[in-house]
PDB file of N, H, CA, C and O in Angstrom:
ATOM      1  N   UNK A   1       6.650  -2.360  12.154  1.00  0.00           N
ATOM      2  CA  UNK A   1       7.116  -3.225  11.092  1.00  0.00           C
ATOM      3  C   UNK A   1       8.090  -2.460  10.216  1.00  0.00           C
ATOM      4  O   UNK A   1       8.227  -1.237  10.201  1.00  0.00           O
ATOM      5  N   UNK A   2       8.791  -3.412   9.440  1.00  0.00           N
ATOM      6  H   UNK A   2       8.680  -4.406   9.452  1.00  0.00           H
ATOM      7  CA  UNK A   2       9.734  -2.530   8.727  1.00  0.00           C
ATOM      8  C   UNK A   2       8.882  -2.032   7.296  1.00  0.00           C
ATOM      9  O   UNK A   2       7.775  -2.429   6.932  1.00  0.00           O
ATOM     10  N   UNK A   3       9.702  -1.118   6.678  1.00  0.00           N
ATOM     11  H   UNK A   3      10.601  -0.796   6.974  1.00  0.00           H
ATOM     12  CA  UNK A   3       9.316  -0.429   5.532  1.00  0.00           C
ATOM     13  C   UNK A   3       8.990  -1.225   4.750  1.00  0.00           C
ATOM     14  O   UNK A   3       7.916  -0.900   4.244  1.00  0.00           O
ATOM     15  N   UNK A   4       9.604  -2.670   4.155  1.00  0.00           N
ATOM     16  H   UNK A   4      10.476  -2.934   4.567  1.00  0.00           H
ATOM     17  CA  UNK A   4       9.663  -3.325   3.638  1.00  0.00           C
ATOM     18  C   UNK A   4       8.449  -4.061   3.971  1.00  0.00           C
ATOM     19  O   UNK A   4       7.602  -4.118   3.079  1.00  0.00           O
ATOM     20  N   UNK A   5       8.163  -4.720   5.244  1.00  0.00           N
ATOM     21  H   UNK A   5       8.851  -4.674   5.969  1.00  0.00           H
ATOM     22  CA  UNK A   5       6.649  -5.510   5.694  1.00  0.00           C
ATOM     23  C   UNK A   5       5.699  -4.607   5.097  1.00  0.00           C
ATOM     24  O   UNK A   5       4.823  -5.095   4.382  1.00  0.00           O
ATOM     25  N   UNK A   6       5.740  -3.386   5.281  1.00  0.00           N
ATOM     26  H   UNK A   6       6.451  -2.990   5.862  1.00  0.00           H
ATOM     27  CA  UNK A   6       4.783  -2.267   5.391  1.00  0.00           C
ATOM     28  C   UNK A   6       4.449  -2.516   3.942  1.00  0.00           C
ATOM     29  O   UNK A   6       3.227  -2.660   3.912  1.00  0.00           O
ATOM     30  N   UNK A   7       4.786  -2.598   3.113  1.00  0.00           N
ATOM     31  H   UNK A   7       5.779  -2.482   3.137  1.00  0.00           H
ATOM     32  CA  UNK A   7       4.388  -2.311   1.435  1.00  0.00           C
ATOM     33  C   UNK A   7       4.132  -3.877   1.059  1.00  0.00           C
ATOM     34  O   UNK A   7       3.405  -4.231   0.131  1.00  0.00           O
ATOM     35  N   UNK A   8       4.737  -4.628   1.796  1.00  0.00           N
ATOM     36  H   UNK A   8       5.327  -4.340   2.550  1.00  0.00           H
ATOM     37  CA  UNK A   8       4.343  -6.048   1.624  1.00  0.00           C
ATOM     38  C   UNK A   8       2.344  -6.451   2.384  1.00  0.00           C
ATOM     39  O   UNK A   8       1.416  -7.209   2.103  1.00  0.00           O
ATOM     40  N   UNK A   9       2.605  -5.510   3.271  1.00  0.00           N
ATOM     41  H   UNK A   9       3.359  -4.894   3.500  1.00  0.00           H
ATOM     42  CA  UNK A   9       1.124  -5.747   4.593  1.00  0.00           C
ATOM     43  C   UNK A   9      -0.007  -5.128   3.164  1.00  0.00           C
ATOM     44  O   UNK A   9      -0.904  -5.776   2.626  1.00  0.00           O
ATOM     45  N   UNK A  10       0.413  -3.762   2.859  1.00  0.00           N
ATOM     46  H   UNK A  10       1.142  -3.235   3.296  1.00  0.00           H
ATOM     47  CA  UNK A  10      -0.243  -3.208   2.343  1.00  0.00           C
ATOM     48  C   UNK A  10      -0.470  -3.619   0.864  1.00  0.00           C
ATOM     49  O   UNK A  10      -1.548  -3.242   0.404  1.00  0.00           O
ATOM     50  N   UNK A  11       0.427  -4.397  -0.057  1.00  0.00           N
ATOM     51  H   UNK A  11       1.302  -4.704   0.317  1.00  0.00           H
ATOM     52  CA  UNK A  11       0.001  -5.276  -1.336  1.00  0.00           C
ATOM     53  C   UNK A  11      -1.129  -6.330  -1.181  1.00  0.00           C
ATOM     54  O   UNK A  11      -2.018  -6.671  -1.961  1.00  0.00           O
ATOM     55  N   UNK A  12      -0.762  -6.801   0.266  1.00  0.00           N
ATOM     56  H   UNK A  12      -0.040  -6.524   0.899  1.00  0.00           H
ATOM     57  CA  UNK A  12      -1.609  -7.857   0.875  1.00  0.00           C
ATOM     58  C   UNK A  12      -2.986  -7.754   1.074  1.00  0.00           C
ATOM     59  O   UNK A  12      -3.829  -8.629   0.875  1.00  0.00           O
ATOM     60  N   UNK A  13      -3.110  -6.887   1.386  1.00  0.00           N
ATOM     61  H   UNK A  13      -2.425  -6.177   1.549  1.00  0.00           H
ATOM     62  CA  UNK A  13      -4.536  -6.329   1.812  1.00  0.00           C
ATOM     63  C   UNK A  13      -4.970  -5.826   0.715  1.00  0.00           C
ATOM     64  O   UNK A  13      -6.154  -6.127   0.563  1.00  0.00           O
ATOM     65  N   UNK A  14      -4.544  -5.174  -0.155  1.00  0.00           N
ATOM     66  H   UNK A  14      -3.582  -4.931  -0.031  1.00  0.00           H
ATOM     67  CA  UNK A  14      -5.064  -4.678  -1.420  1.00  0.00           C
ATOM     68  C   UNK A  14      -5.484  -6.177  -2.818  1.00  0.00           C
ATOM     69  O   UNK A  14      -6.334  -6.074  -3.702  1.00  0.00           O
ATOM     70  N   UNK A  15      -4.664  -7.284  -2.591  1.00  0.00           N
ATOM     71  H   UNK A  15      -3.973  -7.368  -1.872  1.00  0.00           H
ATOM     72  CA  UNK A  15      -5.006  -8.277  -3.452  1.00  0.00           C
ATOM     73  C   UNK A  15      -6.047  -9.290  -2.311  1.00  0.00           C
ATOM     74  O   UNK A  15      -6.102 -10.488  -2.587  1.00  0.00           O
ATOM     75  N   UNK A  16      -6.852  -8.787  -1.053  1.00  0.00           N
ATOM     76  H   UNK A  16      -6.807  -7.814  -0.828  1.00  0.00           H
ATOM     77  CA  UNK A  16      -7.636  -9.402  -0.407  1.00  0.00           C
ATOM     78  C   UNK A  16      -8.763  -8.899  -0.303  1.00  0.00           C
ATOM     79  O   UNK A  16      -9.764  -9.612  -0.241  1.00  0.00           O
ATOM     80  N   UNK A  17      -8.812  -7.699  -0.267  1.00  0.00           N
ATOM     81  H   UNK A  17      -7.998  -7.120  -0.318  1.00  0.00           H
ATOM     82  CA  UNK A  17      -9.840  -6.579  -0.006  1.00  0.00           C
ATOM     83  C   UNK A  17     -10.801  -6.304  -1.140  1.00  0.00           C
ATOM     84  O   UNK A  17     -12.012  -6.087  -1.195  1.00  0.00           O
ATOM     85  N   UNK A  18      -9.792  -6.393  -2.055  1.00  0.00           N
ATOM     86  H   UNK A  18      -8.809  -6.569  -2.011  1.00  0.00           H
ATOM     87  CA  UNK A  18      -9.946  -5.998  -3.779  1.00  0.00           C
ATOM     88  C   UNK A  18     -10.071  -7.232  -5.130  1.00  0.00           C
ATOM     89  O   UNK A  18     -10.420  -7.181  -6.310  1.00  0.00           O
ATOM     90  N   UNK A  19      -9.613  -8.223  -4.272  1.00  0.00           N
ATOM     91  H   UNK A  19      -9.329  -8.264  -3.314  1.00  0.00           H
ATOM     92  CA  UNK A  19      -9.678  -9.328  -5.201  1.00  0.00           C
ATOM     93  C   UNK A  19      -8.903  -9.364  -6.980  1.00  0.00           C
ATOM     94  O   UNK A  19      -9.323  -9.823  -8.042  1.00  0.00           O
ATOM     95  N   UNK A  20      -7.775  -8.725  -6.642  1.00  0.00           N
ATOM     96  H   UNK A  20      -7.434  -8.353  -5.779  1.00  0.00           H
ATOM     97  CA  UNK A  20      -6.840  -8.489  -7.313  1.00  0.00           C
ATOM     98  C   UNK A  20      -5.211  -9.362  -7.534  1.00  0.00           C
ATOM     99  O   UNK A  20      -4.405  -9.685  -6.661  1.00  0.00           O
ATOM    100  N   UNK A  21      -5.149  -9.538  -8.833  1.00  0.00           N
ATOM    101  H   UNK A  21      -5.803  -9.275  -9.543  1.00  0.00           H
ATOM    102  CA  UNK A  21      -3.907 -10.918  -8.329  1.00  0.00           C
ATOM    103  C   UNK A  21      -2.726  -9.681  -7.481  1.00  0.00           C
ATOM    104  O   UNK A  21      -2.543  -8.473  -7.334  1.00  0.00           O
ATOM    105  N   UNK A  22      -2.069 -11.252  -7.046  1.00  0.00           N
ATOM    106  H   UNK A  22      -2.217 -12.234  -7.166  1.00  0.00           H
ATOM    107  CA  UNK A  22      -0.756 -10.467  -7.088  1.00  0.00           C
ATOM    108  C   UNK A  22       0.386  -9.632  -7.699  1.00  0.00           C
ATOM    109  O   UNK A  22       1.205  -8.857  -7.205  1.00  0.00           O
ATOM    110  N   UNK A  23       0.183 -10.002  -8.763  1.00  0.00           N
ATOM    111  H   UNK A  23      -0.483 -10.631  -9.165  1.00  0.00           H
ATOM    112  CA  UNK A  23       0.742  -9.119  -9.980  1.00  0.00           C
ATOM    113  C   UNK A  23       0.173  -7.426 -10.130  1.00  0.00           C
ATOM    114  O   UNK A  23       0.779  -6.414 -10.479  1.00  0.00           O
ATOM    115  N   UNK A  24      -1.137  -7.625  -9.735  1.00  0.00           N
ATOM    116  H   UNK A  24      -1.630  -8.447  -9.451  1.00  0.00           H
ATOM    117  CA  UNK A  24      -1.646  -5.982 -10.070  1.00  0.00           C
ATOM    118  C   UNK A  24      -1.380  -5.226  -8.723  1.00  0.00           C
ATOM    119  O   UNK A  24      -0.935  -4.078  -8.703  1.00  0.00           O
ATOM    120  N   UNK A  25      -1.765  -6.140  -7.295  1.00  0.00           N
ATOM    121  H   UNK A  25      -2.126  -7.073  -7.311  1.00  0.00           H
ATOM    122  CA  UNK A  25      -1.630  -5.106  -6.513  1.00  0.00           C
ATOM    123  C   UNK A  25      -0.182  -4.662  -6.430  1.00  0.00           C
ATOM    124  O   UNK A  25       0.130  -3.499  -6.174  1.00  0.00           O
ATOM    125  N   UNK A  26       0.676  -5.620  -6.652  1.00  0.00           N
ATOM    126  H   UNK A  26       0.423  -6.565  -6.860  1.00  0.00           H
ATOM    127  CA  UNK A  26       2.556  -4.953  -6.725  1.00  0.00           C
ATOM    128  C   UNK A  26       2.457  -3.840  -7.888  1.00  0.00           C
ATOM    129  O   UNK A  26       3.110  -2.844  -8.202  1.00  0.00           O
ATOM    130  N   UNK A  27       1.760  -4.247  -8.181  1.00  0.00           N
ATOM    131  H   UNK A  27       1.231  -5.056  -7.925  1.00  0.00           H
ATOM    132  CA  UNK A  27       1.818  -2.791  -9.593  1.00  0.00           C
ATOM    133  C   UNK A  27       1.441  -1.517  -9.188  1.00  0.00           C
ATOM    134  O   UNK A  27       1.999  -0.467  -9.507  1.00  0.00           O
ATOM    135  N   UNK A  28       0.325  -1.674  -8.365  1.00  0.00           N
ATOM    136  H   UNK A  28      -0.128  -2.527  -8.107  1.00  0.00           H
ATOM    137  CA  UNK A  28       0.059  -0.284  -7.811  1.00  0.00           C
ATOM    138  C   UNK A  28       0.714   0.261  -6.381  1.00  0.00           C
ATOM    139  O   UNK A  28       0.853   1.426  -6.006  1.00  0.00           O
ATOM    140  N   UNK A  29       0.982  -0.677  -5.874  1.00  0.00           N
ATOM    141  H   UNK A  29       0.869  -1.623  -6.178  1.00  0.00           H
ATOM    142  CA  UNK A  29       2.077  -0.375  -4.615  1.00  0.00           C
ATOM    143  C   UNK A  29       3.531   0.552  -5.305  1.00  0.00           C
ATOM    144  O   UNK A  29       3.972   1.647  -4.955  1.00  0.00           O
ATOM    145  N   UNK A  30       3.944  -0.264  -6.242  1.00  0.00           N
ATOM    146  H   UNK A  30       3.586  -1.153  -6.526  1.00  0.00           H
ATOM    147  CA  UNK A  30       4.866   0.558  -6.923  1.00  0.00           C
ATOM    148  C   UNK A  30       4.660   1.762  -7.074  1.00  0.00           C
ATOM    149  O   UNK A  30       5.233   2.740  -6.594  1.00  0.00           O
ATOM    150  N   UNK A  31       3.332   1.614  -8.159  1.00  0.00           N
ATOM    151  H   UNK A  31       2.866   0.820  -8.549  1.00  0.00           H
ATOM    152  CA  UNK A  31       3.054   3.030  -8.684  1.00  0.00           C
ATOM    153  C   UNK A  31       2.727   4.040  -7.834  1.00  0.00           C
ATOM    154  O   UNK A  31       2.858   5.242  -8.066  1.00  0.00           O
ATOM    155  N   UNK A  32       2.291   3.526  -6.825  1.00  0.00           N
ATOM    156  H   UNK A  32       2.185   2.549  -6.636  1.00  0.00           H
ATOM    157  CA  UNK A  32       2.143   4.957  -5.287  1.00  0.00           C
ATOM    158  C   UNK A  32       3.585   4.833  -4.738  1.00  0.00           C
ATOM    159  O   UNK A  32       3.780   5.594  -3.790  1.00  0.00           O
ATOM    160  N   UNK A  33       4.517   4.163  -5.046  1.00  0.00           N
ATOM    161  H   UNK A  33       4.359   3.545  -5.816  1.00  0.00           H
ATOM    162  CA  UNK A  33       5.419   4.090  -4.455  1.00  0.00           C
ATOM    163  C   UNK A  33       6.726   5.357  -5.274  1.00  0.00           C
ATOM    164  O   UNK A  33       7.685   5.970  -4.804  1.00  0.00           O
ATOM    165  N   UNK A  34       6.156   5.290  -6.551  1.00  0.00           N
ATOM    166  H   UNK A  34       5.377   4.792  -6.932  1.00  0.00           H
ATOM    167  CA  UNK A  34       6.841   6.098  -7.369  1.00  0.00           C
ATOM    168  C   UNK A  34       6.368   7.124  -7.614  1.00  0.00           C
ATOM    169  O   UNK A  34       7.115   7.910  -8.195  1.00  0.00           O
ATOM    170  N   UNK A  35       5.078   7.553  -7.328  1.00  0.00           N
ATOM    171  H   UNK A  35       4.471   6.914  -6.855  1.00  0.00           H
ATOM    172  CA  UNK A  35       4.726   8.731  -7.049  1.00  0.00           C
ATOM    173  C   UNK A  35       4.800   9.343  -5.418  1.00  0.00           C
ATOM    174  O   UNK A  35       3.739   9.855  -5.059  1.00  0.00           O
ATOM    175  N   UNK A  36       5.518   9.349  -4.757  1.00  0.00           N
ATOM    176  H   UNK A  36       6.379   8.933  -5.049  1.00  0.00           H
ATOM    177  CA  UNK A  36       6.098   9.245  -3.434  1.00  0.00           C
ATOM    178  C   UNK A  36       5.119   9.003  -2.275  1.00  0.00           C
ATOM    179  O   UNK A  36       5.228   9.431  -1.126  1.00  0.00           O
ATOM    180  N   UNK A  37       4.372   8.419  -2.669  1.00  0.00           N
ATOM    181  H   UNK A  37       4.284   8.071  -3.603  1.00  0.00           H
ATOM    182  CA  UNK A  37       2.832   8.148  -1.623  1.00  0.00           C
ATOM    183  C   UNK A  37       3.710   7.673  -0.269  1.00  0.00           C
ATOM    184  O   UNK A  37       3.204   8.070   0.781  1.00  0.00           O
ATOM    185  N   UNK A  38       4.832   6.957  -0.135  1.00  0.00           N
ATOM    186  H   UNK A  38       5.243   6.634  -0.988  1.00  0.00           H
ATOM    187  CA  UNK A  38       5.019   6.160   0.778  1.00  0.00           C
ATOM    188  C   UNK A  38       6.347   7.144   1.510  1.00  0.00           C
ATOM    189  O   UNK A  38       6.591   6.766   2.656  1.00  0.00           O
ATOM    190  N   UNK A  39       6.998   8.025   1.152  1.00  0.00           N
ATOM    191  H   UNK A  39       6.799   8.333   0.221  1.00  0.00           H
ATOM    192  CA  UNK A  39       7.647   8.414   1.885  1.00  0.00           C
ATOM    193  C   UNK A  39       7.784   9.015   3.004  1.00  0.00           C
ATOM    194  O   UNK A  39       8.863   9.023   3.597  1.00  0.00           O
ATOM    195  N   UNK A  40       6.462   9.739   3.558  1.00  0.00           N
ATOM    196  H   UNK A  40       5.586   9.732   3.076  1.00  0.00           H
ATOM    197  CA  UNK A  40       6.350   9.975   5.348  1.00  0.00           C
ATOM    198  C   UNK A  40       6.840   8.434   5.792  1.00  0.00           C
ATOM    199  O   UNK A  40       7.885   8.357   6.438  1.00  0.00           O
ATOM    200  N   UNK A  41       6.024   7.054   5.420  1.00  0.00           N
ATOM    201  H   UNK A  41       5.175   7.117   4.895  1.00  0.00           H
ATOM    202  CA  UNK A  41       6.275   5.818   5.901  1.00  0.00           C
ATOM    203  C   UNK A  41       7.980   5.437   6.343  1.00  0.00           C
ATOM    204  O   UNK A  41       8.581   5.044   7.344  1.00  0.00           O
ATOM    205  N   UNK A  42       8.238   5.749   5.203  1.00  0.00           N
ATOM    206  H   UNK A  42       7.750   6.068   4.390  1.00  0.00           H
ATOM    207  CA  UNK A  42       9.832   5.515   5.093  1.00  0.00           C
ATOM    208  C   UNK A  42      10.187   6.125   6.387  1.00  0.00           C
ATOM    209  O   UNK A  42      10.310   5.444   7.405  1.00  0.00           O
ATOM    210  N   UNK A  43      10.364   7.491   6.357  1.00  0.00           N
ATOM    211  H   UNK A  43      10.263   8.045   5.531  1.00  0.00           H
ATOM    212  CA  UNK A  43      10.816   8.722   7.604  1.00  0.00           C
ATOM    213  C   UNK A  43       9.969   8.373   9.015  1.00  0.00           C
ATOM    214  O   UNK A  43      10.334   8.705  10.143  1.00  0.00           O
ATOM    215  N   UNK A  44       9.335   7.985   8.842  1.00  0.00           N
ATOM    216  H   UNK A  44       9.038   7.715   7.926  1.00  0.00           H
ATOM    217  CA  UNK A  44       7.809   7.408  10.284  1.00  0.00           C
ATOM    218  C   UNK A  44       7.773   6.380  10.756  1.00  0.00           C
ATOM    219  O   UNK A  44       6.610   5.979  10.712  1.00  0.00           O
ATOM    220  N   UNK A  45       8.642   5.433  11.371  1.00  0.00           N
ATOM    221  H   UNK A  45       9.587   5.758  11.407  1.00  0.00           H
ATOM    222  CA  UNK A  45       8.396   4.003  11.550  1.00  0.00           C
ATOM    223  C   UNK A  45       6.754   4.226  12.188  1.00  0.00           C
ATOM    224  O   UNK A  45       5.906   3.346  12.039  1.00  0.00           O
ATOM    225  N   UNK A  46       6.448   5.586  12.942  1.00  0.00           N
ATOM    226  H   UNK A  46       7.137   6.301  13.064  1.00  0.00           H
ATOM    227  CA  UNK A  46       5.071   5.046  13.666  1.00  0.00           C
ATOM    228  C   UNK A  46       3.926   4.759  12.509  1.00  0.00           C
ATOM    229  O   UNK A  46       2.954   4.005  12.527  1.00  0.00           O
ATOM    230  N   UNK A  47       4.299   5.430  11.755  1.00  0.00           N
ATOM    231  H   UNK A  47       5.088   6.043  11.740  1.00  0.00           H
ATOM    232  CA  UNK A  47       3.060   5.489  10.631  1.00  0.00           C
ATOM    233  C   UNK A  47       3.121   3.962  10.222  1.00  0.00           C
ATOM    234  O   UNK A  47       2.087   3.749   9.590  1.00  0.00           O
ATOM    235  N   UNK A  48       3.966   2.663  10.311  1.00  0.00           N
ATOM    236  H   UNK A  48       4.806   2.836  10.825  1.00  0.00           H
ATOM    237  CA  UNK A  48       3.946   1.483   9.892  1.00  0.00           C
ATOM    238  C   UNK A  48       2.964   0.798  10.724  1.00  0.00           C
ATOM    239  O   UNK A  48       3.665   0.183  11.527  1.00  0.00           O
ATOM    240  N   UNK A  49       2.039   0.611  10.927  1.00  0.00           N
ATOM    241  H   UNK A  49       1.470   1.112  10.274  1.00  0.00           H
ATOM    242  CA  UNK A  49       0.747  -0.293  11.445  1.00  0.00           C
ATOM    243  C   UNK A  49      -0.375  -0.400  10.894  1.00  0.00           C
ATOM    244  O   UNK A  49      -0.848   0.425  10.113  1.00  0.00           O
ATOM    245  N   UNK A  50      -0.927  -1.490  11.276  1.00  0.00           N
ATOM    246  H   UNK A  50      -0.543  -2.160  11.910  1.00  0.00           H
ATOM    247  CA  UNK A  50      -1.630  -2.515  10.871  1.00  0.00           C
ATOM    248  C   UNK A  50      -3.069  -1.606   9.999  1.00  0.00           C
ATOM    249  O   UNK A  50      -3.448  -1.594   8.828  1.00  0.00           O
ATOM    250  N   UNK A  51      -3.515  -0.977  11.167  1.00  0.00           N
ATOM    251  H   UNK A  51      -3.207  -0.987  12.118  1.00  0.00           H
ATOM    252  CA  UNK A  51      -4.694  -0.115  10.726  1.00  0.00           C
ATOM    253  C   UNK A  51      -4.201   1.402   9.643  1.00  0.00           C
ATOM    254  O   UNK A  51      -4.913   2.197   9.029  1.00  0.00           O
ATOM    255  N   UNK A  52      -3.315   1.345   9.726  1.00  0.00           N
ATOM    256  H   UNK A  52      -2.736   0.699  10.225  1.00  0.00           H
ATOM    257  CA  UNK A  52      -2.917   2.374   8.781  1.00  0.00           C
ATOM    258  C   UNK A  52      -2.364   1.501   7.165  1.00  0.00           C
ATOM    259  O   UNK A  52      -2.661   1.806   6.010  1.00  0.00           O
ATOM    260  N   UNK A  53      -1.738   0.689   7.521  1.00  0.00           N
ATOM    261  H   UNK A  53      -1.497   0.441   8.459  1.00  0.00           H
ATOM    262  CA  UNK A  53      -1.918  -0.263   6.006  1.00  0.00           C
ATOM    263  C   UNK A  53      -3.481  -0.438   5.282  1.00  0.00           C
ATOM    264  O   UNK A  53      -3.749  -0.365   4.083  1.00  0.00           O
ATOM    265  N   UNK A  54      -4.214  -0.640   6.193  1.00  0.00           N
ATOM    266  H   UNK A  54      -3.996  -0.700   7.167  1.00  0.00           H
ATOM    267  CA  UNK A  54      -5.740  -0.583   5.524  1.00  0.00           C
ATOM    268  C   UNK A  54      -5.606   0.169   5.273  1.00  0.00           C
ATOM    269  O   UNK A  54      -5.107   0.156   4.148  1.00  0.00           O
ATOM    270  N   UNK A  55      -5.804   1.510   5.809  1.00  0.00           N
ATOM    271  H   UNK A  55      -6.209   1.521   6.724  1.00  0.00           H
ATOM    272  CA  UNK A  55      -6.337   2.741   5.323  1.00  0.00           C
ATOM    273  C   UNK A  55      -5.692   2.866   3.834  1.00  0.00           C
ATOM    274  O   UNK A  55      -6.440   3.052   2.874  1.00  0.00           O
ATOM    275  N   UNK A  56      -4.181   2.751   3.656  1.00  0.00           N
ATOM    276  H   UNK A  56      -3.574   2.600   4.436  1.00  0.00           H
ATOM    277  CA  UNK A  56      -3.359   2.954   2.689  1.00  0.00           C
ATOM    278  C   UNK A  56      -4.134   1.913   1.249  1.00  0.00           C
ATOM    279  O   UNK A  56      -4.471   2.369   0.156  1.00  0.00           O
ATOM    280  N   UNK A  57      -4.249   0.441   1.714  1.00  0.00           N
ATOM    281  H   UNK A  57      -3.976   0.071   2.602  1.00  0.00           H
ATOM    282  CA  UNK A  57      -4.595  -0.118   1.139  1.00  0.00           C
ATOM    283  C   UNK A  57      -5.430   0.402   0.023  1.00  0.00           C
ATOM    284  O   UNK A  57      -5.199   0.431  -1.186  1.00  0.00           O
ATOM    285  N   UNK A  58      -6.927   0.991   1.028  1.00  0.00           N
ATOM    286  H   UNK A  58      -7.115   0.967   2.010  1.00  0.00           H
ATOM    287  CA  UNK A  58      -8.179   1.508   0.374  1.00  0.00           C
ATOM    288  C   UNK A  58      -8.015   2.661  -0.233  1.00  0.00           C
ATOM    289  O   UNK A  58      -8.709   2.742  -1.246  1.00  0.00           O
ATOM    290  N   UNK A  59      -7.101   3.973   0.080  1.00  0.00           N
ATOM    291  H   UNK A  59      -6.537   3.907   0.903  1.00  0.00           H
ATOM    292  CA  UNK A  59      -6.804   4.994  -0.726  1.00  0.00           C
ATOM    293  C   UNK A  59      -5.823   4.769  -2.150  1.00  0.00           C
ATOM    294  O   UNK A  59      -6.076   5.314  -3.224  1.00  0.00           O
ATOM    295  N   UNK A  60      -4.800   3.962  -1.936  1.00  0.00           N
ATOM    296  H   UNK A  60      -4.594   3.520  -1.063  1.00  0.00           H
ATOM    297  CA  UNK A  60      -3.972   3.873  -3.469  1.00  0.00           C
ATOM    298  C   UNK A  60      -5.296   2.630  -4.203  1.00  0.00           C
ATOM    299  O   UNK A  60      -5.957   2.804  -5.227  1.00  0.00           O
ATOM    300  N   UNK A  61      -5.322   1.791  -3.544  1.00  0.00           N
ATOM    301  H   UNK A  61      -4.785   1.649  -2.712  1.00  0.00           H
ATOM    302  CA  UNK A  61      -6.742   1.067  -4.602  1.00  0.00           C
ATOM    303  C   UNK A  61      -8.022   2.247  -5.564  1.00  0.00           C
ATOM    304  O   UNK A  61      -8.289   2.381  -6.758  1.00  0.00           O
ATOM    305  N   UNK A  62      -8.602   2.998  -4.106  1.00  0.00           N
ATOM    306  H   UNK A  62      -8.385   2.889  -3.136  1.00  0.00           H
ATOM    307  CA  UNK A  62      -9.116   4.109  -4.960  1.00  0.00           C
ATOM    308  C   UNK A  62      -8.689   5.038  -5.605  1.00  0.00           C
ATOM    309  O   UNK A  62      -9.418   5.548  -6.456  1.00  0.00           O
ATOM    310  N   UNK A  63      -7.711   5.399  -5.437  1.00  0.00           N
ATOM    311  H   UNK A  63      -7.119   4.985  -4.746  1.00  0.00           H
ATOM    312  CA  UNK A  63      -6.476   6.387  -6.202  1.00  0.00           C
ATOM    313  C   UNK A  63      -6.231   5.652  -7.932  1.00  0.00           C
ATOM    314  O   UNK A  63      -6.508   6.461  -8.817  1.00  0.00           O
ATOM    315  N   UNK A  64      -5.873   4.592  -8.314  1.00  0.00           N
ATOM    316  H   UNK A  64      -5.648   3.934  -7.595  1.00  0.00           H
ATOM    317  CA  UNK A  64      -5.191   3.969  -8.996  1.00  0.00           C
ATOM    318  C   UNK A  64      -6.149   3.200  -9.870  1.00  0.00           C
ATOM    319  O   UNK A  64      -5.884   2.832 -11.014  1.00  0.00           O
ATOM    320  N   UNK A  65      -7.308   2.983  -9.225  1.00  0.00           N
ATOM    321  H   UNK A  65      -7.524   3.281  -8.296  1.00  0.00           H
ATOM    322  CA  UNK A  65      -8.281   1.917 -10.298  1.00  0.00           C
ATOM    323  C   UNK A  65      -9.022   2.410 -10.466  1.00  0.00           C
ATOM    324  O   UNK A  65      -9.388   2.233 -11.628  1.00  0.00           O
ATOM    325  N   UNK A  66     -10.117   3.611  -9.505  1.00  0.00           N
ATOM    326  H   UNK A  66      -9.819   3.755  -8.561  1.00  0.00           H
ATOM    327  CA  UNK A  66     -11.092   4.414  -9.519  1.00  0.00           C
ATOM    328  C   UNK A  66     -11.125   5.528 -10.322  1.00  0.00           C
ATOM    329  O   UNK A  66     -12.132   6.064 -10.783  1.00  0.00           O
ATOM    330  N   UNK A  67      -9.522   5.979 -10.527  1.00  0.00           N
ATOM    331  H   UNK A  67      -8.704   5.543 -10.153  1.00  0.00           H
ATOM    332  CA  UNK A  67      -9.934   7.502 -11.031  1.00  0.00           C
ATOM    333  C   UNK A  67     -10.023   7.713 -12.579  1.00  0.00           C
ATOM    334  O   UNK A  67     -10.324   8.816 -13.035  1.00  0.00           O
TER     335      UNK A  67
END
């Protein structure tokens, strides 16, 4: 998927998983996004899949609301 799906897959799953509007999970996608969480992704098309968006999902969720 492209970079772009990829942060879209992964907002997705984070306002489903988490029960979070849409407004907050774009907030924290950003905010891992601006702390460069996502740039292997960028450089990696392989790193763009499905089961790795979860994973991502569940670490910036716990990263960002948990700590």
């Amino acid at each position: 998927m492209t970079y772009e799906d990829y942060l879209d897959e992964v907002t997705t799953l984070i306002t489903e998983k988490y029960d979070l509007s849409d407004t907050a999970a774009i907030k924290l996608v950003v905010q891992a996004q601006a702390a460069d969480f996502f740039i292997a992704h960028d450089d990696d098309p392989s790193m763009r899949t499905q089961a790795r968006a979860e994973q991502d999902a569940q670490i910036i969720y716990q990263r960002m609301c948990k700590s």
